[in-house]
C-alpha positions in Angstrom: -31.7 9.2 -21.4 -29.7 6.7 -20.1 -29.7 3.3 -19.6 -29.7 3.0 -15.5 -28.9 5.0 -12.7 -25.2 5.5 -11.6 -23.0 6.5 -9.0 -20.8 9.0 -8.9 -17.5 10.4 -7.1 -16.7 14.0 -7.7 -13.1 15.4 -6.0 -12.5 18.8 -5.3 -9.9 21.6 -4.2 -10.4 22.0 -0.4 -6.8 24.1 0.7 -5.9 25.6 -2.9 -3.0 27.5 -1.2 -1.5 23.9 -0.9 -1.5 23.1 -4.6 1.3 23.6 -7.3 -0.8 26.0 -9.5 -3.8 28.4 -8.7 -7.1 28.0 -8.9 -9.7 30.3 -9.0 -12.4 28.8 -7.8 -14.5 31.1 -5.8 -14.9 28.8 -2.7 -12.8 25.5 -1.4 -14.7 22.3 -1.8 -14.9 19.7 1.0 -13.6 16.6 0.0 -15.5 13.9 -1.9 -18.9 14.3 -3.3 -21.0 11.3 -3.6 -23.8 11.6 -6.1 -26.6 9.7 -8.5 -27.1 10.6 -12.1 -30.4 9.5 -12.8 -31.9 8.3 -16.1 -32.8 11.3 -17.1 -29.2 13.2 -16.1 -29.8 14.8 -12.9 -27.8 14.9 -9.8 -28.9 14.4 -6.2 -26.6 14.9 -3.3 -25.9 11.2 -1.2 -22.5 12.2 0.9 -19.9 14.6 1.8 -16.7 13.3 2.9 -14.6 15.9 4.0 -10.7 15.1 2.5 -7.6 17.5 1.7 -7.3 17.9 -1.6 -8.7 14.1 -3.2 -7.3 15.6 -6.6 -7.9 12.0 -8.5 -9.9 9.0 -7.9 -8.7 5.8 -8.9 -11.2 2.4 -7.9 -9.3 -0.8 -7.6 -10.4 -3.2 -10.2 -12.7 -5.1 -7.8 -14.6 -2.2 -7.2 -14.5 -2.8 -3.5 -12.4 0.4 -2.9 -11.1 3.4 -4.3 -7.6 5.3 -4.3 -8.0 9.1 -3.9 -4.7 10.7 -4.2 -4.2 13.9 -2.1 -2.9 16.8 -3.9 -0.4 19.2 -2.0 3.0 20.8 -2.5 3.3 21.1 1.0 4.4 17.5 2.3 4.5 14.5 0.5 1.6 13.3 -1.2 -0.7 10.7 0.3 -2.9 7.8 -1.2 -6.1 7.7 0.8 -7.5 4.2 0.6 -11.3 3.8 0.5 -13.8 1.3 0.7 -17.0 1.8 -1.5 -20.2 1.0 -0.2 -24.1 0.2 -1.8 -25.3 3.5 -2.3 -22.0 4.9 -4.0 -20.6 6.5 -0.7 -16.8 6.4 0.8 -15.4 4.8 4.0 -11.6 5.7 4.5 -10.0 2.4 5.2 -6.0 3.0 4.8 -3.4 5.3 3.8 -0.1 5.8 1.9 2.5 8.0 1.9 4.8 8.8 -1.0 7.9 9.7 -1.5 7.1 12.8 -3.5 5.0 16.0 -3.6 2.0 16.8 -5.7 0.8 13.0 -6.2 -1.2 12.9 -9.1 -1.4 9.2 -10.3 -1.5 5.5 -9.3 -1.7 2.8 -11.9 -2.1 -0.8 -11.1 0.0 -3.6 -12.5 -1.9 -6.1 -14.4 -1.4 -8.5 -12.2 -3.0 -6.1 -9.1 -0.6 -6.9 -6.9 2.0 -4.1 -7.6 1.1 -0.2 -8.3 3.1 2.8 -9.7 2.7 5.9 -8.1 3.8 9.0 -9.5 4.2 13.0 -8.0 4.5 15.8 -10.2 5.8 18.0 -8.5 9.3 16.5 -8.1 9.1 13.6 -10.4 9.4 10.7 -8.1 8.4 7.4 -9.4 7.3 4.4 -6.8 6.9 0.7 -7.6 4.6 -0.3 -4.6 3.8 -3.5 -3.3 -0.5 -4.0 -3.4 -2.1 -7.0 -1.4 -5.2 -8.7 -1.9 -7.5 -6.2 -0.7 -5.8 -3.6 -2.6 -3.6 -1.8 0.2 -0.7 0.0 -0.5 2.5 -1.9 1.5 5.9 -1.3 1.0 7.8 0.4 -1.6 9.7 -1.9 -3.4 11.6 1.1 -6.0 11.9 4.6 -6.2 13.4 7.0 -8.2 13.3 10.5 -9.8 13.1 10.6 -13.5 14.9 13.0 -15.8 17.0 13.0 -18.7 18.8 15.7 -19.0 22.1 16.3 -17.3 21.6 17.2 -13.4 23.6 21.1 -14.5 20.7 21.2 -16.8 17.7 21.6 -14.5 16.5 22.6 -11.4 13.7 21.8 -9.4 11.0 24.7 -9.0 11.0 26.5 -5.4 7.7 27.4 -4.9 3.9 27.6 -7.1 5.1 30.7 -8.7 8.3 29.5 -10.0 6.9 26.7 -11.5 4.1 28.7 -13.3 6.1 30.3 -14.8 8.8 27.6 -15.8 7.0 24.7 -16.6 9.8 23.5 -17.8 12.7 24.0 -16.2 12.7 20.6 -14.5 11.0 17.4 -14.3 7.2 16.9 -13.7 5.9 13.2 -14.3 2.0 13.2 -15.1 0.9 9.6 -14.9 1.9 5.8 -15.6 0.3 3.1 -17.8 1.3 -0.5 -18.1 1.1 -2.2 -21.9 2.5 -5.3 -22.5 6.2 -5.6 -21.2 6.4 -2.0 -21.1 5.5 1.1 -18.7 4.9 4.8 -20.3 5.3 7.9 -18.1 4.7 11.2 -19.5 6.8 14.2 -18.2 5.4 17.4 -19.0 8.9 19.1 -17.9 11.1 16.9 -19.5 8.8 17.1 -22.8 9.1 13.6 -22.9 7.5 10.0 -22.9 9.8 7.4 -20.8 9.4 4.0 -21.8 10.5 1.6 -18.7 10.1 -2.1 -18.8 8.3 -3.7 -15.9 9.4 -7.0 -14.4 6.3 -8.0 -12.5 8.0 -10.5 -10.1 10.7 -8.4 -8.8 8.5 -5.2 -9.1 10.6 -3.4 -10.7 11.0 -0.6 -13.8 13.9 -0.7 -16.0 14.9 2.4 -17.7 15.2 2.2 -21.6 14.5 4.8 -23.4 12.7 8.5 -23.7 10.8 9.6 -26.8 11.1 13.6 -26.9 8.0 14.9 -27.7 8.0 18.7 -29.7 10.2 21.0 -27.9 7.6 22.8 -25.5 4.6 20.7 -26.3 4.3 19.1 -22.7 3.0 15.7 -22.3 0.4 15.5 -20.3 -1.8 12.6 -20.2 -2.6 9.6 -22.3 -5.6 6.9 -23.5 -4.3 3.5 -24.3 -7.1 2.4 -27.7 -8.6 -1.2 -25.8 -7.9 -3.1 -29.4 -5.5 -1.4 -31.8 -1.8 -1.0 -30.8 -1.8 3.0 -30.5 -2.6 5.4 -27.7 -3.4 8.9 -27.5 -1.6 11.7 -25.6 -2.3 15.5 -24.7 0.1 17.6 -25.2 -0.9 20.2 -22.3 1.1 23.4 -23.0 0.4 23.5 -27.1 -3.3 22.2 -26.8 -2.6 19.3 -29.1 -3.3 15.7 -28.7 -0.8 13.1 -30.8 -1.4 9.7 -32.4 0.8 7.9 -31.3 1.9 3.7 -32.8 2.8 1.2 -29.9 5.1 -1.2 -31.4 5.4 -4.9 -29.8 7.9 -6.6 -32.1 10.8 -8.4 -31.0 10.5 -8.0 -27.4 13.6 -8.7 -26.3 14.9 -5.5 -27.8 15.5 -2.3 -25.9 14.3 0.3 -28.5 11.6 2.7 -29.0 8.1 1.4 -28.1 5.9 4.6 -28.9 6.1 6.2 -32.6 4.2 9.7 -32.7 2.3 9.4 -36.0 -0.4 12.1 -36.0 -1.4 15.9 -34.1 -4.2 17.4 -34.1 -4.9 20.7 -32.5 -7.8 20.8 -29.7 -8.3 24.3 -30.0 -9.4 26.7 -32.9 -7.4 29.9 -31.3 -3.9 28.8 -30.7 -3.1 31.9 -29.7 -4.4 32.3 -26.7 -4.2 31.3 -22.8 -5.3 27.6 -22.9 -4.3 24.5 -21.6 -5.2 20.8 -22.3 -6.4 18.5 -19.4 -8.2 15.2 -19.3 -8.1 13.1 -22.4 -10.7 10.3 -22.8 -11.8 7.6 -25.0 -15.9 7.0 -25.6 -17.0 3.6 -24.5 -17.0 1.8 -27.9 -13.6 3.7 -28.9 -15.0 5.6 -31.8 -14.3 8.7 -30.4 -12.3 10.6 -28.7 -12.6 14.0 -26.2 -9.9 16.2 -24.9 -10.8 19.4 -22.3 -9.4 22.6 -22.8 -8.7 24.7 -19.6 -8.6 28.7 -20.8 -10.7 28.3 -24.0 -13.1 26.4 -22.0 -14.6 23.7 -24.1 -14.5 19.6 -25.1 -12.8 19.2 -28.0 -14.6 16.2 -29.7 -12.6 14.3 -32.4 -13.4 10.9 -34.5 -11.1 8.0 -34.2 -11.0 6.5 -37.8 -10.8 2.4 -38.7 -6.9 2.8 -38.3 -7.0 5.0 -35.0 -6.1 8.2 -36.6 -8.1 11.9 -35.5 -10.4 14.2 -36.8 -11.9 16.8 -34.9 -15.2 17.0 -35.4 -16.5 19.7 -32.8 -15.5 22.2 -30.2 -18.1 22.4 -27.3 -18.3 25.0 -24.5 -18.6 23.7 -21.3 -20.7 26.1 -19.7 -18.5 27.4 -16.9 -14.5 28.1 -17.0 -11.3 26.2 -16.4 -12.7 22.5 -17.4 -10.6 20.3 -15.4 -11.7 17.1 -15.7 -14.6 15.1 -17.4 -16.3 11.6 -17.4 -18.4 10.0 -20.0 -21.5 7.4 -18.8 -20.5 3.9 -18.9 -23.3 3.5 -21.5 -22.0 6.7 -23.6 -24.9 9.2 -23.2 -23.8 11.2 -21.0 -20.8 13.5 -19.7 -20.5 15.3 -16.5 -17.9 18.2 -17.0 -16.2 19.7 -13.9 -15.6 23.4 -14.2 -13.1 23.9 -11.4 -13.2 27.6 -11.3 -17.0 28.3 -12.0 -17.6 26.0 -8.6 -20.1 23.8 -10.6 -20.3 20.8 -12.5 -22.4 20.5 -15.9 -24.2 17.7 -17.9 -24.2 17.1 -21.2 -26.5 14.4 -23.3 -24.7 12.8 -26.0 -24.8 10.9 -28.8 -23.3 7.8 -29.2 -23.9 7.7 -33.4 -22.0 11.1 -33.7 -20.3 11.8 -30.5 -21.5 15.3 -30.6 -22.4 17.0 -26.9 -25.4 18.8 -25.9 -25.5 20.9 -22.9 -28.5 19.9 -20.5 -30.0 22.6 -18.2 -28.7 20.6 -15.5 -25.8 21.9 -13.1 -25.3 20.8 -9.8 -22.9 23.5 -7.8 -19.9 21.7 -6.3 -17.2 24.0 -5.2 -14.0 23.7 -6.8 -14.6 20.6 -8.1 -11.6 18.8 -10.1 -12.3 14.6 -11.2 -15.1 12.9 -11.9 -15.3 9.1 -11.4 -18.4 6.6 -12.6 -18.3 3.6 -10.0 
């Protein structure tokens, strides 16, 4: 059971021949899904809001409105501005378009008036301007990010060249701000860059790149709310690293993130997998990680001192596990299984961490983020 009633976003896939890999979900979804999880974790249908591709969900930290970022290979990505109303339902109020393909992330600055948006496809990295209400205005930077020399990369052609060469050239995953710093994870560059943010000229400053194990392919990361470490999966070997954040002597240009700990997500690391949304529980103590290909949660438990154990390997009921989100009170997960066309719920328990499926799933074509609001 849980504590109250919530409201729910789901995203999903609705032109898949648009996006930079393949899914095989049997139908295209429509846009946005607005639902309610009741107390005893079942869904019920409020909205459909028809959208291309809303392939993450982002609320602005007044949780007035909500970013959903457009997914497509096509054209450059757009940031579709909405505002969120009572009953947990979208109206589009603005948009944004960036200055790369496959938009996958926006992160705001801490002081909400500047955001980072990042494309994957052909790692462009803007600094954008964010007024009051949270609109995206003008782009104050913007810049591709690599490290290696321009003879020593390429940038992928087309959805089959870059499945099969993941890492050939630069693909930027997402942003987060800590302290004077800003970490990107490249999945193509195998690398974590470490900018430093200067929050009245809105600007990043390049320092340096932590290389990450050669093919391991940073994906995304989970910042702990209270020790000085975060946690990032490592998409292409199904691993998720410890990783120290280090604040001292701030006026140095030096390494910020110190890898420290991996731990596999899967038991079979042989076979076709790949790691996708990483997440901490509400109270920290534990930690999940989704497995796309083995199809399953890997569940681990985040010691005093932030290191991992894995402490269970759940199926998730349908196949290719996309995303996941965990109840604001920590009883329940929603899991969305892009290529099954459904999304599942789990009960779960916030003493152990340990899932358990429920017989409840709610059919949402292609559906690929999940978003509490």
């Amino acid at each position: 059971m849980l504590d109250q009633e919530y409201a729910v976003l789901i995203g999903s896939y609705s032109d898949m021949d648009a996006l930079a890999h393949q899914p095989y979900a049997p139908t295209p979804g429509k846009g946005i899904y607005a639902l309610t999880l009741s107390k005893d974790l079942k869904l019920s249908l409020v909205e459909t809001t028809e959208a291309l591709n809303p392939a993450v969900l982002i609320p602005h930290s007044d949780q007035k409105s909500m970013y959903a970022i457009v997914e497509t290979i096509q054209d450059n990505g757009t940031v579709l501005r909405y505002s969120l109303t009572s009953n947990g339902s979208v109206e589009l109020q603005d948009s944004f378009t960036a200055s790369g393909k496959s938009t996958c992330y926006l992160a705001l600055s801490p002081q909400k008036d500047a955001a980072i948006v990042i494309s994957y496809w052909d790692a462009i990295i803007d600094v954008v301007e964010v007024d009051s209400e949270g609109r995206l205005g003008d782009i104050t930077q913007s810049f591709k990010q690599f490290y290696r020399p321009e003879d020593q990369w390429r940038q992928v052609t087309d959805r089959e060249d870059h499945w099969g060469n993941r890492q050939v050239g630069p693909h930027a995953h997402c942003a987060h701000f800590w302290n004077d710093w800003v970490f990107i994870p490249d999945l193509g560059e195998n690398a974590i860059f470490q900018y430093r943010y200067d929050p009245v000229a809105k600007q990043l400053t390049p320092e340096t790149h932590i290389e990450f194990e050669a093919g391991s392919g940073p994906r995304h990361m989970a910042m702990h709310p209270t020790l000085d470490l975060c946690y990032v999966s490592n998409e292409l070997f199904n691993t998720v690293c410890v990783a120290k954040l280090d604040s001292s002597n701030p006026e140095e240009v030096k390494p910020r993130l110190i890898p420290i700990q991996y731990e596999s997500t899967v038991d079979d690391r042989e076979q076709t997998s790949y790691v996708s949304e990483i997440k901490l529980s509400p109270d920290a103590k534990f930690l999940y990680v989704s497995n796309r290909g083995d199809d399953s949660l890997a569940i681990f438990k985040v010691a005093d001192d932030g290191t991992l154990e894995r402490v269970g390997l759940v199926p998730t009921g349908g196949k290719f596990p996309r995303h996941f989100a965990i109840t604001p009170c920590g009883n329940g997960v929603i899991v969305a299984n892009q290529d099954s066309g459904h999304v599942r719920v789990f009960s779960r328990s916030v003493e152990t961490g340990l899932l358990e499926a429920t017989d409840e799933v709610y059919d949402i074509a292609a559906p690929n983020y999940i978003r509490f609001i």
